[in-house]
C-alpha positions in Angstrom: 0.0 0.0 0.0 1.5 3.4 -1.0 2.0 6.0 1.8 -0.1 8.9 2.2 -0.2 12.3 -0.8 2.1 14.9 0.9 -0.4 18.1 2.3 -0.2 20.7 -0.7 1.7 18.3 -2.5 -1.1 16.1 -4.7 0.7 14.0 -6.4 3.7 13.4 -4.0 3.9 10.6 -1.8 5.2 10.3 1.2 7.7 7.2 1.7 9.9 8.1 5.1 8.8 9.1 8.8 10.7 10.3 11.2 10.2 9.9 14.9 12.7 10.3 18.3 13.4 7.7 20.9 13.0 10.0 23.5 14.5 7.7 25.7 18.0 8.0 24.0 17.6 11.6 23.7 20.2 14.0 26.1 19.2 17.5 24.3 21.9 17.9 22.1 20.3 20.2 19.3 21.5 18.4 16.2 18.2 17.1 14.8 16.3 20.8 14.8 19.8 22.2 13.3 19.3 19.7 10.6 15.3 19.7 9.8 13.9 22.5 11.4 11.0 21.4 9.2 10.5 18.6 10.6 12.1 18.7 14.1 11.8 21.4 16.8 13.0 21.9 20.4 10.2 21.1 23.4 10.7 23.3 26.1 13.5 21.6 27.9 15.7 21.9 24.5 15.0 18.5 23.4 13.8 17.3 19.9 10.2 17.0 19.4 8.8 15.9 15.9 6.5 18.4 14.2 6.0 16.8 11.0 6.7 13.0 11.2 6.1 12.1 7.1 8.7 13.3 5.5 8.2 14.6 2.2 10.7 14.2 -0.7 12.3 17.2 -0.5 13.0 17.1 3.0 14.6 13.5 3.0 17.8 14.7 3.0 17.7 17.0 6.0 16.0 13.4 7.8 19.5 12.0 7.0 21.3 14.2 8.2 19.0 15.0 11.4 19.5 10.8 12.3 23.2 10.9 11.2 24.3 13.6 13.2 22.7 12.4 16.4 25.1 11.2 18.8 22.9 9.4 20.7 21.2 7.5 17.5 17.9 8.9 18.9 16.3 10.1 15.7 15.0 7.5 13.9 14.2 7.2 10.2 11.4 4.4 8.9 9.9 3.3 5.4 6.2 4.3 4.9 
């Protein structure tokens, strides 16, 4: 089953997620300096997803959001 049409986006599926274990999370900052699109501090400075279907032209900020996590907290999943 295909994922779900991007918002705005018609014709654009969506094929990644992105979520945080926020169990491994420590605050570091990296994922919101990577996708602020997608990622955004909570009040205590950790990440918090805002927009967990990640459309195609944010899929490369995802990657670097989960690769520059030193804790391997952000977490990246097929649709």
């Amino acid at each position: 089953m295909p994922g779900p049409i991007a918002p705005n986006r018609p014709n654009t599926r969506i094929h990644m997620r992105i979520t945080i274990d926020t169990d491994r999370c420590t605050g570091h900052g990296l994922c919101y300096a990577q996708a602020p699109i997608l990622v955004e501090p909570d009040d205590r400075g950790y990440g918090q997803v805002v927009q967990a279907d990640v459309a195609p032209e944010h899929e490369a900020a995802a990657r670097r959001a989960e690769g520059n996590c030193p804790e391997r907290a952000v977490i990246l999943s097929d649709r």
